[in-house]
N, C-alpha and C positions, 0 to 999 in steps of 0.2 A: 491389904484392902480391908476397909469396916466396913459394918452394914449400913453408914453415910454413905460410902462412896458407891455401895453398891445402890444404893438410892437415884444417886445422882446418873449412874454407868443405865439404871430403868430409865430415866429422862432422857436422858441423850441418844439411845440405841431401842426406841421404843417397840421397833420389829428382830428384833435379833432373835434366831431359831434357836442357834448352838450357843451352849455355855460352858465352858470348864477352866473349872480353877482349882490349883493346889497349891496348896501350903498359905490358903488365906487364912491363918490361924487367928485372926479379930473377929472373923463373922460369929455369928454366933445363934441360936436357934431360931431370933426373930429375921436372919436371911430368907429362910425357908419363906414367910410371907409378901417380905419384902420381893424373890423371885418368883413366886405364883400372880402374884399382882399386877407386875413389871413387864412380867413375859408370859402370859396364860397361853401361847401359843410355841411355847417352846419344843422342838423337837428332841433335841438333846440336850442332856445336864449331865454333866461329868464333875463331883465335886469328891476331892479328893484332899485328906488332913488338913480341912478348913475347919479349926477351932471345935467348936461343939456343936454343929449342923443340928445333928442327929441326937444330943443326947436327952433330950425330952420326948422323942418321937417325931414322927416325917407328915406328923397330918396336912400340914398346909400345900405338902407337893403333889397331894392327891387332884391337887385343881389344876396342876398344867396338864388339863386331859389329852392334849395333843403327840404327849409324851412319846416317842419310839423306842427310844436310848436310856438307860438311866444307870448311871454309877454312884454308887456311895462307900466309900472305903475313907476307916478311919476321923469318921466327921464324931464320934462320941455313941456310945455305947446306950441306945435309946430305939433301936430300929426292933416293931415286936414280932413273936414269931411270924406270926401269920400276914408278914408286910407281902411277900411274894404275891397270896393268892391275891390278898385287897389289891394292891397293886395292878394286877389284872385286872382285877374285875370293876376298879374305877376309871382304870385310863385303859381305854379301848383299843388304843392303835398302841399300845407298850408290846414289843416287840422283843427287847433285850433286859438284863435286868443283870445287874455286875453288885454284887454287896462281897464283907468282910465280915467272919464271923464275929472278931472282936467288936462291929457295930452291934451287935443282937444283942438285945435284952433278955433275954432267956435263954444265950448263949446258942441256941441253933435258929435254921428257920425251917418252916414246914414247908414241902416240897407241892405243889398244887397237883392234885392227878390231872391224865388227861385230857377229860373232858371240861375241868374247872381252871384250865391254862387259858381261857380266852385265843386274843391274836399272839401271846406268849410264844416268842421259839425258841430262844436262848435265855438261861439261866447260870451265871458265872457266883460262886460261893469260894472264896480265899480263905487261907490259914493263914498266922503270923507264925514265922518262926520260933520256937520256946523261947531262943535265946531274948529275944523280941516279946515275949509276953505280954508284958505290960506297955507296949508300944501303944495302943489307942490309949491304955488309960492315963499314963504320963505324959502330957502331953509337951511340956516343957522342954523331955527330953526326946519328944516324938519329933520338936519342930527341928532337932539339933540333926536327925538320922532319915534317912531314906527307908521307905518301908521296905521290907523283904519279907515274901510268901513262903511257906513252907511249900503249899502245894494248892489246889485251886481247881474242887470239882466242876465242869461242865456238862450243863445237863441243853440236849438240843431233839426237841419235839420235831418230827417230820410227818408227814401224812401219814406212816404207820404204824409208830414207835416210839418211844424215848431213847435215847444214846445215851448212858451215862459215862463220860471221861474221868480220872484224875490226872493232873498233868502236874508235875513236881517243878515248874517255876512260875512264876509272876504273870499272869495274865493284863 
């Protein structure tokens, strides 16, 4: 898929809630506006080793405020720390929140306390395996391999707490 086709896929499906694509390795960062435009009402976005989403930064996704859901893993290494808190604190109804450390620009993200999590209640953060290090940033040989997590903190806000997990596979 390119970001024509994904042009043409906003025409055609001009109400569509859910989105996920992976391994569209054509798209490229100007998808991001292309999908806020397309779809400002989208519930969910699952974009997973679609080319270089992410590597300039995720500003244009901050307009699908409808957001519940949102995964970014492996779209390019542009997502900045403090994407979590904005994240919340732009899209109101975001709910879930799934990134890859190897997307971070600062190489981590900051974790929002409780009271600045918004309607936030899950938080999913991935590790690539070392062997895999360089997996988001090659992406040539990114498009040839399936991704594999080392391990994949879980953080889930309840009415009176934070839970933090590590779970040692693939979320």
């Amino acid at each position: 898929m390119t970001n024509n086709d994904l042009v043409i896929l906003t025409q055609n499906c001009s109400e569509l809630v859910e989105l996920s694509l992976v391994g569209c390795t054509l798209l490229s960062s100007d998808s991001q506006l292309i999908i806020s435009q397309g779809w400002p009402g989208l519930i969910s976005l699952h974009l997973e080793e679609c080319g270089d989403i992410t590597a300039y930064g995720v500003t244009s996704l901050f307009n699908c405020i409808a957001l519940e859901d949102l995964l970014l893993r492996h779209n390019g290494p542009g997502i900045p720390r403090n994407f979590i808190l904005d994240a919340a604190s732009k899209m109101p109804m975001l709910r879930l929140v799934s990134l890859d450390l190897c997307d971070a620009s600062g190489g981590d993200f900051e974790i929002p306390d409780y009271a600045d999590r918004y309607s936030l209640s899950t938080v999913k953060i991935t590790k690539c395996k070392s062997k895999n290090r360089n997996l988001c940033h090659n992406l040539s040989e990114a498009r040839r391999q399936s991704s594999v997590h080392k391990e994949s903190l879980v953080l889930v806000w309840n009415s009176k707490n934070l839970i933090r997990t590590v779970v040692k596979e693939r979320l």
